[in-house]
NUDREN-574460 format. One line per 2 residues: number of its first residue (from 0); their letters; for each residue x, y, z of C-alpha. Coordinates in steps of 0.5 Angstrom, whole numbers, padded with zeros to 4 digits, m for minus. Layout:
N
NUM) A) X,Y,Z | ...
END
This chain:
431
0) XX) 0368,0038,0444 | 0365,0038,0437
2) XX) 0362,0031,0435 | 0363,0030,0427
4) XX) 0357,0026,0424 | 0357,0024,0416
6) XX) 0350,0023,0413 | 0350,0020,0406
8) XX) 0343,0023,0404 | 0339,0028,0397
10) XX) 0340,0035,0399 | 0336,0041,0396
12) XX) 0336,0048,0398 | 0331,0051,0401
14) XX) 0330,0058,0400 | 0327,0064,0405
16) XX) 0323,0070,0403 | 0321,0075,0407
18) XX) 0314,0077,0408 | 0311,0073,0414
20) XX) 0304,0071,0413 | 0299,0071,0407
22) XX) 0293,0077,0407 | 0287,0076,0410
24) XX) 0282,0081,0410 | 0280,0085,0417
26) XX) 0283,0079,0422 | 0278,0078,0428
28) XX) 0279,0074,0435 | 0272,0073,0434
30) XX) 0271,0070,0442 | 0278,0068,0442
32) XX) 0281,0071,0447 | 0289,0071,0444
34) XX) 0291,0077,0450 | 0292,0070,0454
36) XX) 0294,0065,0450 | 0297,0060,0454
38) XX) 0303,0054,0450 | 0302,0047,0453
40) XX) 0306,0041,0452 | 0312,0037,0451
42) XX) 0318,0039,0446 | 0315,0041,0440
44) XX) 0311,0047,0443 | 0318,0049,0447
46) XX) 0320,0050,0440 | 0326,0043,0440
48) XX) 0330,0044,0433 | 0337,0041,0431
50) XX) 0337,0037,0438 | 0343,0032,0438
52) XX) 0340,0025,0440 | 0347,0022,0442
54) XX) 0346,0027,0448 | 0344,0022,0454
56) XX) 0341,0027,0458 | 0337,0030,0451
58) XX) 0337,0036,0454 | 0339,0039,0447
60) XX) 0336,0043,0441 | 0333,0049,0445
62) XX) 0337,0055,0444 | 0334,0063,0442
64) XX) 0333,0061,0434 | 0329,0055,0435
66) XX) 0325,0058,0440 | 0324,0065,0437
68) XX) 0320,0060,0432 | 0317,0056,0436
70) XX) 0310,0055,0432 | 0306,0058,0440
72) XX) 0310,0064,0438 | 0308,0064,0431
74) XX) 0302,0063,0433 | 0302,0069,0437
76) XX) 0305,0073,0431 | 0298,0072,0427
78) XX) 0294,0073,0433 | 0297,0080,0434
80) XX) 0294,0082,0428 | 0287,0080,0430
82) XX) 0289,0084,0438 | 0294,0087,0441
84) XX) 0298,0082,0446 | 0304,0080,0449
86) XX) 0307,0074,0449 | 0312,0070,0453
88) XX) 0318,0065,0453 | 0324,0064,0457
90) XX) 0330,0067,0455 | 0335,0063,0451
92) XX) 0343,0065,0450 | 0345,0064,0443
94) XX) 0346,0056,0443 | 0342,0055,0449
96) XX) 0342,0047,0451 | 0347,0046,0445
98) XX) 0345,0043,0438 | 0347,0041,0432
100) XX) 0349,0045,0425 | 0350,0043,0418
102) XX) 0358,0045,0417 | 0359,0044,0410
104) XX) 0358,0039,0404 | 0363,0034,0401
106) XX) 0363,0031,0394 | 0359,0025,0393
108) XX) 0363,0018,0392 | 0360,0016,0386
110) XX) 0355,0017,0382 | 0351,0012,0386
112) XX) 0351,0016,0392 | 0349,0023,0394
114) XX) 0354,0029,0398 | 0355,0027,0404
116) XX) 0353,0032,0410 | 0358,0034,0414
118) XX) 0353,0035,0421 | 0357,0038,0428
120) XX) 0355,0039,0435 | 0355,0046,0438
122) XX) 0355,0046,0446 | 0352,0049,0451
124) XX) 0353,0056,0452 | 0355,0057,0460
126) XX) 0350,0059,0465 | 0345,0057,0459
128) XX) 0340,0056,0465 | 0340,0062,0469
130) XX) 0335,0066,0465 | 0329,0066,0471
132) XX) 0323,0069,0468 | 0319,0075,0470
134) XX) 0312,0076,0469 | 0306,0070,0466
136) XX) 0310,0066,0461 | 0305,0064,0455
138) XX) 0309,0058,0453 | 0310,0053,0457
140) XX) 0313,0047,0454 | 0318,0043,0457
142) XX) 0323,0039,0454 | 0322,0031,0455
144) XX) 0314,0032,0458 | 0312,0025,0458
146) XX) 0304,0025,0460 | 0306,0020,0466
148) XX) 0308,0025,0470 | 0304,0031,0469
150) XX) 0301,0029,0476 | 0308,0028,0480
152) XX) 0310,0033,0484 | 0318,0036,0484
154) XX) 0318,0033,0477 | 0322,0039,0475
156) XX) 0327,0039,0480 | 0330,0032,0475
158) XX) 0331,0038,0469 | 0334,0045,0469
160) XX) 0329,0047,0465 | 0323,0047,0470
162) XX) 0325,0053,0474 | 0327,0057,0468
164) XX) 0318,0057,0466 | 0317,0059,0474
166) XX) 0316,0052,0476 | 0318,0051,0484
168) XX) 0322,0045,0487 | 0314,0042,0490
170) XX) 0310,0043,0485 | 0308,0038,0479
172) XX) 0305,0040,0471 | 0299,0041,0473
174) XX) 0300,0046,0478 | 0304,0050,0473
176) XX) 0299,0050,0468 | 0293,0051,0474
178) XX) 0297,0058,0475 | 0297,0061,0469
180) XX) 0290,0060,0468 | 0290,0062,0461
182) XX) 0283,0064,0456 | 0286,0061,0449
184) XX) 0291,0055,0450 | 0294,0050,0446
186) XX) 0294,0043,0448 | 0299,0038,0444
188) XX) 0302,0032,0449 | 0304,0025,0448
190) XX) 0308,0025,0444 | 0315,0025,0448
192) XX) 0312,0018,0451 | 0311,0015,0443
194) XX) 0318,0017,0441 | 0321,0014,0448
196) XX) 0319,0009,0445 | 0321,0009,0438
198) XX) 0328,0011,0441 | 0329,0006,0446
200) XX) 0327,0001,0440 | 0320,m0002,0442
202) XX) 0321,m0002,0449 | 0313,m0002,0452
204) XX) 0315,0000,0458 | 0315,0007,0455
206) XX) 0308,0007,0453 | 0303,0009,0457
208) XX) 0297,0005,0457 | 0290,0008,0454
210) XX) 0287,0009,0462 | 0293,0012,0464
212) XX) 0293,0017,0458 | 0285,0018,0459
214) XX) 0286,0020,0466 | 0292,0025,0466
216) XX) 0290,0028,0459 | 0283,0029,0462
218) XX) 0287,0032,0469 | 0291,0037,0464
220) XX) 0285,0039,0461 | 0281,0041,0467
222) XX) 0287,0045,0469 | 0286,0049,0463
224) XX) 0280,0050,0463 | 0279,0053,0470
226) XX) 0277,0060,0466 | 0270,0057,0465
228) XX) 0271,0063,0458 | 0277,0060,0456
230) XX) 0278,0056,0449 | 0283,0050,0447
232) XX) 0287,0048,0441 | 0287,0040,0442
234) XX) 0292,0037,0437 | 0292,0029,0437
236) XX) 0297,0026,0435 | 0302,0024,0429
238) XX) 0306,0017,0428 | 0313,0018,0430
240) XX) 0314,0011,0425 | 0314,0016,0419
242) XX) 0319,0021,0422 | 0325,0021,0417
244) XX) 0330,0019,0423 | 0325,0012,0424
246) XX) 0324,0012,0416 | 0329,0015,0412
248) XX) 0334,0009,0412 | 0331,0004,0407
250) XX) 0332,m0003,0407 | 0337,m0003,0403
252) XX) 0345,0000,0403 | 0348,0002,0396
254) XX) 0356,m0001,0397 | 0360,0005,0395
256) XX) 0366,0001,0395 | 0366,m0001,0388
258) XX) 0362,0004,0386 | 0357,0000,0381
260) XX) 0351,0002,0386 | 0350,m0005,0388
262) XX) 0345,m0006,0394 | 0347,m0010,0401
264) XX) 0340,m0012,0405 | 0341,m0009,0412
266) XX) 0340,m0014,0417 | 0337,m0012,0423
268) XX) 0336,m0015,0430 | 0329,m0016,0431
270) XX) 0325,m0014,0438 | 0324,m0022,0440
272) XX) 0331,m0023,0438 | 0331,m0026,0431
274) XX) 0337,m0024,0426 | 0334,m0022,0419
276) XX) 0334,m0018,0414 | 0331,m0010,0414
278) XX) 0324,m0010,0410 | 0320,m0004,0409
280) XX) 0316,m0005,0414 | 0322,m0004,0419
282) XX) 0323,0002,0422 | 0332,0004,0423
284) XX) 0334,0009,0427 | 0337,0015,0423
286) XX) 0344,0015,0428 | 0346,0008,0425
288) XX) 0347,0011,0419 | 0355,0012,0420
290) XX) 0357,0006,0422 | 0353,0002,0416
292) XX) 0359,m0002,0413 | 0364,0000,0417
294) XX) 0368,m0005,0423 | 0364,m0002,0429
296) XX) 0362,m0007,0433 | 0366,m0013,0430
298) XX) 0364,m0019,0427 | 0364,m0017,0420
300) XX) 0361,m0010,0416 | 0357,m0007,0421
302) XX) 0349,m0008,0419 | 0351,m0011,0413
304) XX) 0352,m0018,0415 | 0348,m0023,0419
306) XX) 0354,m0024,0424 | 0354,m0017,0426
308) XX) 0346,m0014,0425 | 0344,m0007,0427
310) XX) 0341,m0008,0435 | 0334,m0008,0436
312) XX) 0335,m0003,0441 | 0338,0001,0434
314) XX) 0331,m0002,0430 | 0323,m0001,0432
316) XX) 0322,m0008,0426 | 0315,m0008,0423
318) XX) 0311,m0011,0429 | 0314,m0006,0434
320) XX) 0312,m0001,0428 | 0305,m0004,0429
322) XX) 0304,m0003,0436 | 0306,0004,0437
324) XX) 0302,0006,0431 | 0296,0002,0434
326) XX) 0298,0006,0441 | 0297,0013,0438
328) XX) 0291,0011,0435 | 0287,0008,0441
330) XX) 0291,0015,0444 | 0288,0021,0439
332) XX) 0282,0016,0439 | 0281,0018,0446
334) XX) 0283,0025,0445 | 0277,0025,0441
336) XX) 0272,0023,0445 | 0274,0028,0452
338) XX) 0273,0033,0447 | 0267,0032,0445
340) XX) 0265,0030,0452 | 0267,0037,0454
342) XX) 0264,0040,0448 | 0258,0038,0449
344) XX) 0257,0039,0457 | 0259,0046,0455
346) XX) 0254,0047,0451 | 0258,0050,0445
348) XX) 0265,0048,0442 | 0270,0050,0447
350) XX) 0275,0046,0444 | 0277,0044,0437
352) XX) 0281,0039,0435 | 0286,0040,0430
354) XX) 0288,0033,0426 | 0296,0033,0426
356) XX) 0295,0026,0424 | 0293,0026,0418
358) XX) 0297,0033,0417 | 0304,0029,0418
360) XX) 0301,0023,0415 | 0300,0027,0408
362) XX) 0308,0029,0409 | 0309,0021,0406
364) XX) 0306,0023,0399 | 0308,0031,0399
366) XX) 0304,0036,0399 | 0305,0043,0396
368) XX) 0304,0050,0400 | 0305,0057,0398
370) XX) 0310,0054,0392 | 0314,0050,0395
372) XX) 0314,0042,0396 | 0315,0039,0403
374) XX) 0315,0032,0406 | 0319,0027,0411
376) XX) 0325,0027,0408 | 0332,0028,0411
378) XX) 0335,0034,0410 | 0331,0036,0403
380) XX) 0324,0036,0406 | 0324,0042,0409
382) XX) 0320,0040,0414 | 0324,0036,0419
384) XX) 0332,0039,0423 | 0338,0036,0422
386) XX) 0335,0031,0429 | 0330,0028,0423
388) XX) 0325,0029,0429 | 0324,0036,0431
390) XX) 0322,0042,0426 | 0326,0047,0422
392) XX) 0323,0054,0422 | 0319,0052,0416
394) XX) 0316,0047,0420 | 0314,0050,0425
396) XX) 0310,0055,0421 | 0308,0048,0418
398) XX) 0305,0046,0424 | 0303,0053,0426
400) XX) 0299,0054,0420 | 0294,0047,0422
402) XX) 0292,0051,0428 | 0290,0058,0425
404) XX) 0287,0053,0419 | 0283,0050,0423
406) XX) 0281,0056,0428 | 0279,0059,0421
408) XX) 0274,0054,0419 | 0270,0054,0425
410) XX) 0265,0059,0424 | 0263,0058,0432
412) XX) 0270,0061,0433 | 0268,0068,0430
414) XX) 0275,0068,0428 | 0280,0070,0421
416) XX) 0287,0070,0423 | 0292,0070,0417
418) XX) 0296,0064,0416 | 0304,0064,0415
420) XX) 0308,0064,0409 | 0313,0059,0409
422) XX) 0317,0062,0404 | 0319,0067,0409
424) XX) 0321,0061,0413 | 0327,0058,0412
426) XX) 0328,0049,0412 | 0335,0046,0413
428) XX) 0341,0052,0414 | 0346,0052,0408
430) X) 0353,0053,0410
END
């Protein structure tokens, strides 16, 4: 069964090209060895597009387009210019676990209000996990990975997921990694356990503390590391707060129904329990967008009245905002220092970080690559899918660029590997 969602947001159309990356004189691995380039991490580097966030399982958005462009097999894309290689993933049916599509566009309203996207839910294909892979994988992500769990054995056996990446029943992530043994590798993890908690609505319980983090990032890097040759690429992370389905709802909401384009403040349950009105600062789940106004949940139009706020399990309010953003910095403030710990034990630059913080955080102003604007808006930024969390293929070639731009400026790397084109790339799907 399709689920019909209508979002009322400003669209503009993003168009695709075809020539998929920019030139770069004699591409070089340098001392990179890209022949055993290894993935690791949660759902960003599984490749997640379009997931549909209603779903209680979150087992949603992995499917053969959204894999086919995942930024590790970008990623691989580029390095075969520099070296022949191989690189493996699962093998997805056309729509996989399911996701969500833009079916069509309506006519806006009113003057004061734009088109109003039509966005459904594709299901499952059956037997979508039957895939079992033959040979190494290069891409191991895996859909929902909190960095909590990276040591629990059998944590797989709670996810269809595991045995199609060729983890076994008593085996935890850590032991999957461990025999790949990979000579390249990406590291982006965290990131699930920051949006647990951004879609519980500020539930600390969801974030682990700093030496809980320390400690298993540490464990995943020794793991990886286990080829004393091999070379990491160590993403920190960005604030989930600036994603458009944490931000793109504003405090307050345009009344269409007399279409003069007045503004009702959004009220909102606060965290501590307090009823008050949205402030720019709070950060309103992009899913409550529906219902805004309507009779949901009685008591009066829903989120526009204070007898019947948005819940705070819907909200993360200003100090909860506060607190995650305090949390990843502490997190990405430890990643650096593990990286040039190791670093320097090694006695050369084994690992880099690359600085998706500040990436993500320029997303806010905009930015202009290869000709075209990009930012964090809904549906017109070009960077974000329709879940307003996981990436479109443009963005995955995005954020694939931010590690071939930072393999690039490193002269110890030796290497030169040409970055994407984003126009060959498309954002948001047009019906």
């Amino acid at each position: 069964m399709r689920r019909l969602y209508t979002w009322v947001f400003i669209l503009a159309l993003l168009s695709a090209s075809c020539r998929p990356s920019l030139e770069i004189p004699n591409p070089s691995a340098g001392i990179l060895a890209v022949d055993n380039f290894v993935a690791i991490g949660d759902g960003y580097t599984a490749g997640i597009s379009n997931a549909n966030l209603s779903d209680s399982s979150f087992l949603s958005g992995w499917y053969q387009e959204s894999q086919a462009n995942s930024f590790p097999k970008l990623l691989s894309h580029q390095f075969a210019y520099a070296k022949t290689l191989t690189f493996r993933q699962p093998m997805l049916s056309t729509h996989g676990n399911g996701h969500l599509f833009l079916e069509s566009m309506s006519q806006p309203l009113c003057e004061f209000t734009s088109s109003t996207p039509v966005i459904l839910t594709e299901k499952a294909d059956q037997g979508w996990t039957e895939s079992i892979p033959t040979g190494l994988l290069g891409n191991l992500g895996f859909q929902g990975l909190s960095i909590s769990d990276v040591t629990v054995p059998q944590h797989g056996l709670s996810s269809p997921i595991w045995p199609m990446l060729g983890g076994q029943d008593d085996e935890s992530y850590l032991q999957l990694i461990s025999k790949r043994k990979p000579g390249l590798f990406t590291l982006f993890v965290g990131l699930e356990d920051l949006l647990s908690f951004g879609l519980s609505g500020g539930n600390m319980e969801k974030l682990p503390s700093v030496g809980e983090f320390v400690a298993n990032f540490q464990q995943l890097l020794s793991v990886s590391m286990e080829d004393e040759e091999s070379i990491g690429l160590i993403a920190n992370l960005p604030d989930p707060g600036n994603f458009p389905f944490f931000k793109q709802i504003e405090p307050k909401f345009v009344n269409i129904e007399n279409c003069r384009g007045s503004l009702n403040p959004i009220f909102i349950t606060t965290g501590l329990g307090d009823v008050q009105e949205a402030r720019d600062a709070d950060r309103i789940h992009l899913s409550v967008a529906p219902f805004l106004g309507t009779d949901y949940l009685g008591s009066g139009p829903f989120g526009l009245s204070g007898n019947n706020p948005v819940p705070s399990d819907w909200v993360i309010d200003a100090w909860e905002h506060e607190m995650l953003r305090q949390q990843l910095l502490a997190y990405n403030q430890a990643i650096d220092s593990i990286v040039y710990t190791l670093n320097a034990k090694a006695g050369y630059q084994r690992l880099a970080v690359v600085n998706l913080f500040q990436s993500f955080d320029a997303l806010n102003d905009g930015i202009l690559e290869d000709g075209i604007d990009l930012n964090n808006s809904f549906l017109s930024g070009g960077i974000f899918s329709l879940d307003g969390i996981y990436l479109t293929p443009r963005g995955n070639a995005w954020l694939a660029n931010q590690f071939i731009n930072t393999i690039n400026h490193l002269t110890s790397f030796g290497a030169r590997i040409p970055p994407l084109d984003l126009t060959a790339y498309p954002g948001i799907r047009y019906p």
